[in-house]
DRENLUM-810926 format. One record per residue (C-alpha): residue number from 1; residue in one letter; x, y, z. Coordinates in Angstrom, 2 decimals. Layout:
BEGIN
+-----+------+---------+---------+---------+
!  nr ! rest !      xx !      yy !      zz !
+-----+------+---------+---------+---------+
! NUM !    a !       X !       Y !       Z !
...
+-----+------+---------+---------+---------+
***
This chain:
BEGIN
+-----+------+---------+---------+---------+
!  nr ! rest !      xx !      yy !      zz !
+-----+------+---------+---------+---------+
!   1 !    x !   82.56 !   92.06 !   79.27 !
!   2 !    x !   84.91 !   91.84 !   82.49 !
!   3 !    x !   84.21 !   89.59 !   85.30 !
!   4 !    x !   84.13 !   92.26 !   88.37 !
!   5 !    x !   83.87 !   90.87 !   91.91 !
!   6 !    x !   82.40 !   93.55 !   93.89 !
!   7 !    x !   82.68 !   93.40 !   97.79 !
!   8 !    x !   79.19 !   95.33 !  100.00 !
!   9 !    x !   77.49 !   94.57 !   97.28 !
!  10 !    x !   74.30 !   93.74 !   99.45 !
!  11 !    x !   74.75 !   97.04 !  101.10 !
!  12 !    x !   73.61 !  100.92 !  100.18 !
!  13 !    x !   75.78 !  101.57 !   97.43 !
!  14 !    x !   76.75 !   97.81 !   96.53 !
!  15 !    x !   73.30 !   97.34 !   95.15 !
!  16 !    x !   73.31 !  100.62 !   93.27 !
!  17 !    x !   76.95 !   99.59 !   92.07 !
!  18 !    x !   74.87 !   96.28 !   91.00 !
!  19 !    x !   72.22 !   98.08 !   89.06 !
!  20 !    x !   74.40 !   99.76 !   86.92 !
!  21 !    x !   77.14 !   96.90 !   86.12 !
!  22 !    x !   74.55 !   94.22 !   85.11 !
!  23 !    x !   74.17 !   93.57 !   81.89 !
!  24 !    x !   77.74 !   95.31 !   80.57 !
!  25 !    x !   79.82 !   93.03 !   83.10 !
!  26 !    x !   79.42 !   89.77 !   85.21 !
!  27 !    x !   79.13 !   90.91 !   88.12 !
!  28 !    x !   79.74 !   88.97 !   91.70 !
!  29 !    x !   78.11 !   90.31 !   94.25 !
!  30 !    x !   79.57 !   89.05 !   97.76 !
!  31 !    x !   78.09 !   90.33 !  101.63 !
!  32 !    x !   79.97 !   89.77 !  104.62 !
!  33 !    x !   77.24 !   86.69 !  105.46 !
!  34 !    x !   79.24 !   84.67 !  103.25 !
!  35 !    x !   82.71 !   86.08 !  103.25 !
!  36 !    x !   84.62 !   87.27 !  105.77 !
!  37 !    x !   87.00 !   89.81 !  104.63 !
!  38 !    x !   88.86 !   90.14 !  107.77 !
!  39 !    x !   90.22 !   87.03 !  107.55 !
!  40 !    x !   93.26 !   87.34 !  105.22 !
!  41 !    x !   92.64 !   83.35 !  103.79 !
!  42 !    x !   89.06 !   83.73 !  103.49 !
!  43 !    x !   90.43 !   86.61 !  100.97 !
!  44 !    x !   92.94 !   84.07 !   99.33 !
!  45 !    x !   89.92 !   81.50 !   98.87 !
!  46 !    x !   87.55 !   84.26 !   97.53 !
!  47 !    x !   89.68 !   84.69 !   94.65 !
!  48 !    x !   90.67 !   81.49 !   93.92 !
!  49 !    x !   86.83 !   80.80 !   93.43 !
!  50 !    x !   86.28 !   83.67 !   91.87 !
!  51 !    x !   88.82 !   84.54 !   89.35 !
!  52 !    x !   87.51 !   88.41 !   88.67 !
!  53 !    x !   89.40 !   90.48 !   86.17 !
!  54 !    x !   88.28 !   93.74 !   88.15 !
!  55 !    x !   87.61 !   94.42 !   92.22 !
!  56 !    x !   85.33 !   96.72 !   93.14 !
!  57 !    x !   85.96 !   97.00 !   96.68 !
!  58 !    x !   82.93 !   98.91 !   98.36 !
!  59 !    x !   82.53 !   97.26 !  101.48 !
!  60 !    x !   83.07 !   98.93 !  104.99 !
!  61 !    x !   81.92 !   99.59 !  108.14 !
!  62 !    x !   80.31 !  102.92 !  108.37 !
!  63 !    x !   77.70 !  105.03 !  109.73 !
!  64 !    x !   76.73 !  108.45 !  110.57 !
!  65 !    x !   78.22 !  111.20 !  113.35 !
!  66 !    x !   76.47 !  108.78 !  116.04 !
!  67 !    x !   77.77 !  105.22 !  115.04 !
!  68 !    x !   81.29 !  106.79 !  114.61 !
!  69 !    x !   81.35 !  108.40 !  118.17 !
!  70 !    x !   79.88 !  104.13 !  119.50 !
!  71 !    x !   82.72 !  102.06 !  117.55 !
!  72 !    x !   85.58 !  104.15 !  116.79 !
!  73 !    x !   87.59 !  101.35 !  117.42 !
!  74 !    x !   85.79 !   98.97 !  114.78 !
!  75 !    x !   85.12 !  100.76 !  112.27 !
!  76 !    x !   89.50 !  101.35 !  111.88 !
!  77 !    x !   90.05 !   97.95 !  112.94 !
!  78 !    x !   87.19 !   96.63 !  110.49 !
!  79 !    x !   88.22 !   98.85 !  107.39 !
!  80 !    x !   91.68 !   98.80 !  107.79 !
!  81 !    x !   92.27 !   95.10 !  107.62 !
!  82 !    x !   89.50 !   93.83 !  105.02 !
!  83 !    x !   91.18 !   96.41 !  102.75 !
!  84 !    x !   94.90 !   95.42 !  103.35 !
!  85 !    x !   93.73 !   91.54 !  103.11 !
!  86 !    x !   91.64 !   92.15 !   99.57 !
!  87 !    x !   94.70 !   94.45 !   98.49 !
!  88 !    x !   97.21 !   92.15 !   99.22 !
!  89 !    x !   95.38 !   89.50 !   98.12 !
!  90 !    x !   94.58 !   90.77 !   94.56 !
!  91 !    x !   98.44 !   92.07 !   94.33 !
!  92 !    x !   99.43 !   88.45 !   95.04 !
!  93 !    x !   96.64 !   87.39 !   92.39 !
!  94 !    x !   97.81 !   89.39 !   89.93 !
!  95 !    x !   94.12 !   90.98 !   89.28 !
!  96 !    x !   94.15 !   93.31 !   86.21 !
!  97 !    x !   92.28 !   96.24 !   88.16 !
!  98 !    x !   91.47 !   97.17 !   91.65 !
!  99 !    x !   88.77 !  100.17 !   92.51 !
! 100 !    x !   89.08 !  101.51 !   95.73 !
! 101 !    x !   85.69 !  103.26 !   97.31 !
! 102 !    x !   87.22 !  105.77 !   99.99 !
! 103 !    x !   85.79 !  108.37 !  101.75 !
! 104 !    x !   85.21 !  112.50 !  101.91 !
! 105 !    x !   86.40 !  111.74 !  105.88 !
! 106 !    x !   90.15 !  111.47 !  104.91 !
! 107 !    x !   90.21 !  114.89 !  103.98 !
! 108 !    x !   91.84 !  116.98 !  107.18 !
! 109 !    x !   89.12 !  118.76 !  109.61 !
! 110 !    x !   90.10 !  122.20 !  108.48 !
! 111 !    x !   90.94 !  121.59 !  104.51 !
! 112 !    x !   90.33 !  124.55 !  101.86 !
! 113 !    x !   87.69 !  124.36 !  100.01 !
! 114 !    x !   87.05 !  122.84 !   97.38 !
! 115 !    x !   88.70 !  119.81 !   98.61 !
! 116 !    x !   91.97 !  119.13 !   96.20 !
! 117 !    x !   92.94 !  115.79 !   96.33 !
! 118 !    x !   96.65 !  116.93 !   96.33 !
! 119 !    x !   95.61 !  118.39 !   99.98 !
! 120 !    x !   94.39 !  114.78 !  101.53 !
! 121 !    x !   97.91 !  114.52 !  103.88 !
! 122 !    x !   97.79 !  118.22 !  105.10 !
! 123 !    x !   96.01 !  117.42 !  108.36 !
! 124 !    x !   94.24 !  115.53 !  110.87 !
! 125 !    x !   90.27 !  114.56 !  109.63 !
! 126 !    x !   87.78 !  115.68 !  111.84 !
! 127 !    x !   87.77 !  114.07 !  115.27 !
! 128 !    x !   84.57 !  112.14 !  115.42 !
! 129 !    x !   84.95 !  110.59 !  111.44 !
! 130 !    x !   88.83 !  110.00 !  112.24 !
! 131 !    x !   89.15 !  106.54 !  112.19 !
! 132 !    x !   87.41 !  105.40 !  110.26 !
! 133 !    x !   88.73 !  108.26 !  107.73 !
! 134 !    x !   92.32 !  107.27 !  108.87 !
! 135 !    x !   91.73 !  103.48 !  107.76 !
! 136 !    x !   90.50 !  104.40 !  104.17 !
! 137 !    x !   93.35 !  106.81 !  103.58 !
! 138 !    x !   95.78 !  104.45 !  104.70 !
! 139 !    x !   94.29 !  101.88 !  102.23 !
! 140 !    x !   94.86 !  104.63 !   99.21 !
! 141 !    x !   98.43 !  104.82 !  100.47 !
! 142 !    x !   98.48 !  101.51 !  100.38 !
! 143 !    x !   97.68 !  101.20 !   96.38 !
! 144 !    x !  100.00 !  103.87 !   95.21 !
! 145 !    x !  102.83 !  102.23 !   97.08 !
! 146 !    x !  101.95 !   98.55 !   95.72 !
! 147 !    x !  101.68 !  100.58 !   92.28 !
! 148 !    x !  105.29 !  101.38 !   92.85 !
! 149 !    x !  107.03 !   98.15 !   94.16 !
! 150 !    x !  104.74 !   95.79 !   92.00 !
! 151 !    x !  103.30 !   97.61 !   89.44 !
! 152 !    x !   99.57 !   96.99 !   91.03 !
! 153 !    x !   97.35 !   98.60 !   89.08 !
! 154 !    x !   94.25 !  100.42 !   91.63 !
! 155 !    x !   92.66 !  103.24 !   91.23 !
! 156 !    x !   91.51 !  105.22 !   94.42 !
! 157 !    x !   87.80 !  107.07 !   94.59 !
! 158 !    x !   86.74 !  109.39 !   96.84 !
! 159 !    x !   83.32 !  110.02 !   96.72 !
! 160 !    x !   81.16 !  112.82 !   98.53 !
! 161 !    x !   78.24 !  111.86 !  100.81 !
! 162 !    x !   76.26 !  109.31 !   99.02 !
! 163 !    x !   72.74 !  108.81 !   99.41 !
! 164 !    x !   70.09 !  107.18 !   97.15 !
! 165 !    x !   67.81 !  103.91 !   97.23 !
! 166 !    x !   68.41 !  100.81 !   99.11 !
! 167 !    x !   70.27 !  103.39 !  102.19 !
! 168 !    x !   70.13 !  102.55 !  106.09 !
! 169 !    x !   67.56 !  103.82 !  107.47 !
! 170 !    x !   68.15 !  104.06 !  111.15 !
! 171 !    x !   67.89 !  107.00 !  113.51 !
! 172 !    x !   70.96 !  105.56 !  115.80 !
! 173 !    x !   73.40 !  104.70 !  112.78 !
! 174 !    x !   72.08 !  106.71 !  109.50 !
! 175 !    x !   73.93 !  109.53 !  107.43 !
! 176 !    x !   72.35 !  112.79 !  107.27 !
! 177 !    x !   70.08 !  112.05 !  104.85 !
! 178 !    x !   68.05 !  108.91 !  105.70 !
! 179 !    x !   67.57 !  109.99 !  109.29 !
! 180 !    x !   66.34 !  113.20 !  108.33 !
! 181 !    x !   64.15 !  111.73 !  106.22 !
! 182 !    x !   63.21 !  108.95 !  109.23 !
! 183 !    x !   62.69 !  112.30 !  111.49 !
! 184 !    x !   60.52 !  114.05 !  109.40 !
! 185 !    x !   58.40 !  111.51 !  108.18 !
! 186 !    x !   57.68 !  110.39 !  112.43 !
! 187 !    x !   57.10 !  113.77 !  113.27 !
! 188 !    x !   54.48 !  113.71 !  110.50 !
! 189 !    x !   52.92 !  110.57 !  111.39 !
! 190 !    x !   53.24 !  111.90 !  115.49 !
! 191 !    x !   51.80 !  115.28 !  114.20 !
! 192 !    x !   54.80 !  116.66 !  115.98 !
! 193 !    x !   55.66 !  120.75 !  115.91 !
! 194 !    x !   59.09 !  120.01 !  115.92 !
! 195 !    x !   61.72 !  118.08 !  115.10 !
! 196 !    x !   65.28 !  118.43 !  116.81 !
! 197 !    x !   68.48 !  117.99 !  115.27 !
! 198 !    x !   72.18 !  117.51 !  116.34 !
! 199 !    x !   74.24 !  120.76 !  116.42 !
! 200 !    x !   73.94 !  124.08 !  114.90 !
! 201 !    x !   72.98 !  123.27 !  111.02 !
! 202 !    x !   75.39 !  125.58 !  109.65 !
! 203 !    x !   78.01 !  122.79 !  108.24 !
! 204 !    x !   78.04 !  121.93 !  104.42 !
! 205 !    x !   77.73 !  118.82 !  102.97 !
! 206 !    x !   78.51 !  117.86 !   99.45 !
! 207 !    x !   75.83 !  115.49 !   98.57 !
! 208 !    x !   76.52 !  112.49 !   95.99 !
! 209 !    x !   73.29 !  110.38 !   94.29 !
! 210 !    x !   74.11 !  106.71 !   94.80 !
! 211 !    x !   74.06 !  105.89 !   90.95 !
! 212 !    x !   76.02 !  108.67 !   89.91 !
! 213 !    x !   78.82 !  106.95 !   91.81 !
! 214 !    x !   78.07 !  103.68 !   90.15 !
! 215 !    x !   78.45 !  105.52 !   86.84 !
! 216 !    x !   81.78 !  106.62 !   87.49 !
! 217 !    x !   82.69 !  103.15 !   88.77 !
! 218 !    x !   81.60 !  102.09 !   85.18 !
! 219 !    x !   83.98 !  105.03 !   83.84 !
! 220 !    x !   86.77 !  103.49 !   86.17 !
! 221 !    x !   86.64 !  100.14 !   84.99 !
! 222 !    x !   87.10 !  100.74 !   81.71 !
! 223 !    x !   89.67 !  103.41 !   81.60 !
! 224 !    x !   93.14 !  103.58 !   82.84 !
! 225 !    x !   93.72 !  106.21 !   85.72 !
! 226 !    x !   97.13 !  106.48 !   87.96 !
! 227 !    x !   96.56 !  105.18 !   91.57 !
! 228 !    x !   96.19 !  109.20 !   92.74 !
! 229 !    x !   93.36 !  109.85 !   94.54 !
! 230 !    x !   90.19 !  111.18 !   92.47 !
! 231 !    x !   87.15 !  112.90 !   94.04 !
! 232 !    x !   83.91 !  111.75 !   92.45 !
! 233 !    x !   81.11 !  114.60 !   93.32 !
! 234 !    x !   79.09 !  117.74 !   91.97 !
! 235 !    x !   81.37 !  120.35 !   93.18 !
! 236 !    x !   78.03 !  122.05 !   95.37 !
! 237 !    x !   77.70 !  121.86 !   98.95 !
! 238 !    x !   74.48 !  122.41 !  101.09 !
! 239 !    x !   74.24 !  123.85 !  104.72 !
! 240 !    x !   72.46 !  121.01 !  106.53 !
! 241 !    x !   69.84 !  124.00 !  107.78 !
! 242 !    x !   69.44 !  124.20 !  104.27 !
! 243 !    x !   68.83 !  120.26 !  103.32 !
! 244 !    x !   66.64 !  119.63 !  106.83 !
! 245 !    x !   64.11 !  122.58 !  105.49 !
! 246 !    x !   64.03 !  121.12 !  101.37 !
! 247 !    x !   63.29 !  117.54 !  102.88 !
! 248 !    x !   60.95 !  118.62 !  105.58 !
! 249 !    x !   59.32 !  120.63 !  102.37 !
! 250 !    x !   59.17 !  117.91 !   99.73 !
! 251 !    x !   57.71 !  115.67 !  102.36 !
! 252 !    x !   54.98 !  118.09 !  103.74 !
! 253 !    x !   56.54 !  119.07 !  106.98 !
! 254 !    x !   54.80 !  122.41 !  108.77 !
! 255 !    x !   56.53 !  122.11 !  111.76 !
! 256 !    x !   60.14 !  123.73 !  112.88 !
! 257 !    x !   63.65 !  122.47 !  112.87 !
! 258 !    x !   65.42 !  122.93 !  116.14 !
! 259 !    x !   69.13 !  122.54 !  116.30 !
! 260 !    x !   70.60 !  120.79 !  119.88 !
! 261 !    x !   73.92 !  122.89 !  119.65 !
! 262 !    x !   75.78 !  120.40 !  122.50 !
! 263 !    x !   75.70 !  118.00 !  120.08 !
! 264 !    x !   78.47 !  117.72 !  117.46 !
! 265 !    x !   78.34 !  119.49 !  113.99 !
! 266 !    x !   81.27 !  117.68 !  112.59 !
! 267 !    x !   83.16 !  118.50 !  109.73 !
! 268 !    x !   82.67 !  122.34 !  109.26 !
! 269 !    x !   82.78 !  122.17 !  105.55 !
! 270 !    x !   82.57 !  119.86 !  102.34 !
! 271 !    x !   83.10 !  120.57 !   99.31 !
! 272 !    x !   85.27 !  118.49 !   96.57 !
! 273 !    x !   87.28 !  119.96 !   93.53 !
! 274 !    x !   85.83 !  117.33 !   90.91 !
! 275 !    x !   88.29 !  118.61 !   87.78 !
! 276 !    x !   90.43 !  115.50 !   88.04 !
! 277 !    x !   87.21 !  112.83 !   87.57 !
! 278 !    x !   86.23 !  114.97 !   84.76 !
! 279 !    x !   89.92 !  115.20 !   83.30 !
! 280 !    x !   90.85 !  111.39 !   83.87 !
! 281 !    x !   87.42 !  109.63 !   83.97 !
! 282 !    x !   85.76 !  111.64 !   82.30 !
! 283 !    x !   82.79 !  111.93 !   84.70 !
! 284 !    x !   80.24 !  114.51 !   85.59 !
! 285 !    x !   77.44 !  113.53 !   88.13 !
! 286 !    x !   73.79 !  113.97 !   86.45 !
! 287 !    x !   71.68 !  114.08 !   89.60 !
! 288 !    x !   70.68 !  117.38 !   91.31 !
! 289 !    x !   69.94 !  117.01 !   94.82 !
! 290 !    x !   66.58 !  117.65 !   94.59 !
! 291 !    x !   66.03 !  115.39 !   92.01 !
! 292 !    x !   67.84 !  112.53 !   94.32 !
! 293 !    x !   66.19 !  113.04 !   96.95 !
! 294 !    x !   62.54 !  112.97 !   95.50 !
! 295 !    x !   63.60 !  109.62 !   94.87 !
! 296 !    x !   65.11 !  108.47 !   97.82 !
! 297 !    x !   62.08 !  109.50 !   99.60 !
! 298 !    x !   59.80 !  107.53 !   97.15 !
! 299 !    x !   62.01 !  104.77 !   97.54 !
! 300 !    x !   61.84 !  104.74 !  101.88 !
! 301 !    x !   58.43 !  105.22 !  101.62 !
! 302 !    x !   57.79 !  102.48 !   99.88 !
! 303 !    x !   59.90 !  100.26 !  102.04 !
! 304 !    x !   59.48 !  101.65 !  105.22 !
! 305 !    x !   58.05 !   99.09 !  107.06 !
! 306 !    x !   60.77 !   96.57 !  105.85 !
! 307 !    x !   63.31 !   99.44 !  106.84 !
! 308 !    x !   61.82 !  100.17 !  110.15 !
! 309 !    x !   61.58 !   96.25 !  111.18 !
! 310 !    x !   65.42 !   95.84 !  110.27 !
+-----+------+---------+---------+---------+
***
């Protein structure tokens, strides 16, 4: 049993992350209410106090196509510099592991699909998700050059678009998936016709259940892995046409999808080569997306009210 120190572990995926660990490690759970990660002594104290074996750093400031296009600015600013501070921290600690949670946004705008990890420098990332894409990227960089002057031993994941219990629920800052779930379950309660959704539908998402990334956390810590990048994903992708009409249809929705083509559509396409988790890790998500998302629903519905009030 390893003492891990995970950081966002009161957010989304923290508290799937938590799930999962409990019981086979100690785990320390930390929110940015008690630390604050952007202060580069507050990371020094943290693990002084804490002493972890492992760091699961999952903490960052994110959001959906709306929140990124509000606080570009923070969300590089924020990312950037509680992930140099914990890195730099735990190199100067001499922690035995360090797990990096990145993001599907590094990837360049126009990448070819499946997305190779080998292909994460050959571009720009899409224009809206850039910064905050930018700042995770630059933190993987980050661990395979500390690999190489000190011998730091991190491992970099890149999962696809997580969703699952415990998610944000918020029309103005959600992912894809909780707000389409939000939409569709007010125009149900409005009896609306319609429901209208930002630009054409026709992008792909690859879609990633919340504790299928926790499992191949669990996979990380215990096996070694170079500090290359490694997607963690299903290898599928869904047209967001095609995910608005299977929620609207698991939750009862009769009405139509519109599709407000001035808004932005994003990234055209994702899609993530998952050979090298399977090869190094080991891992194979176990969660089809219709599976996930019955329980995601479940799971909002039974907390709306707590969700809605937040």
């Amino acid at each position: 049993m390893k003492r891990v120190l995970l950081t966002g572990g009161t957010g989304f995926v923290g508290q799937n992350i938590v799930e999962r660990l409990s019981g086979v490690h100690e785990v320390v759970s930390i929110g940015s209410s008690e630390w604050d990660l952007r202060e580069q002594s507050q990371c020094e104290q943290l693990l002084e106090s804490i002493k972890p074996d492992v760091i699961v750093h999952a903490a960052g400031a994110v959001g959906g196509i709306g929140a990124n296009k509000i606080n570009p600015g923070k969300f590089l600013y924020e990312n950037l510099v509680m992930g140099t501070n914990l890195i730099h921290a735990s190199m100067a600690n001499d922690i035995s592991k360090f797990i990096l949670l990145g993001t599907v946004c590094s990837y360049p705008k126009f990448c070819d699909v499946p997305f190779k990890e080998d292909d994460l420098w050959k571009g720009y990332p899409e224009e809206t998700n850039a910064p905050y894409g930018i700042a995770k990227k630059t933190l993987m960089k980050m661990i395979e050059t500390y690999h190489k002057q000190y011998g730091f031993n991190g491992i970099n994941l890149i999962p696809a678009n997580m969703y699952g219990p415990y998610d944000h629920f918020n029309l103005t800052s959600s992912h894809v998936i909780p707000a389409l779930i939000m939409k569709v379950d007010q125009a149900i309660s409005n009896k609306q016709g319609t429901i209208t959704l930002w630009g054409t539908g026709t992008p792909s998402r690859e879609f990633l259940f919340a504790s299928d990334c926790a499992d191949a956390i669990a996979l990380a810590i215990e096996k070694e892995a170079p500090p290359a990048p490694i997607n963690i994903g299903t290898g599928q992708e869904t047209k967001i046409s095609e995910l608005a009409s299977m929620i609207g249809e698991m939750m009862g929705f009769e009405g139509e999808f519109i599709y407000d083509t001035s808004k932005p559509d994003g990234q055209p396409r994702r899609s993530l080569d998952v050979s090298r988790s399977k090869e190094v890790l080991g891992f194979e998500a176990q969660t089809s997306l219709r599976s996930g998302l019955k329980v995601t629903i479940d799971w909002y519905l039974q907390n709306k009210n707590g969700e809605e009030n937040e």
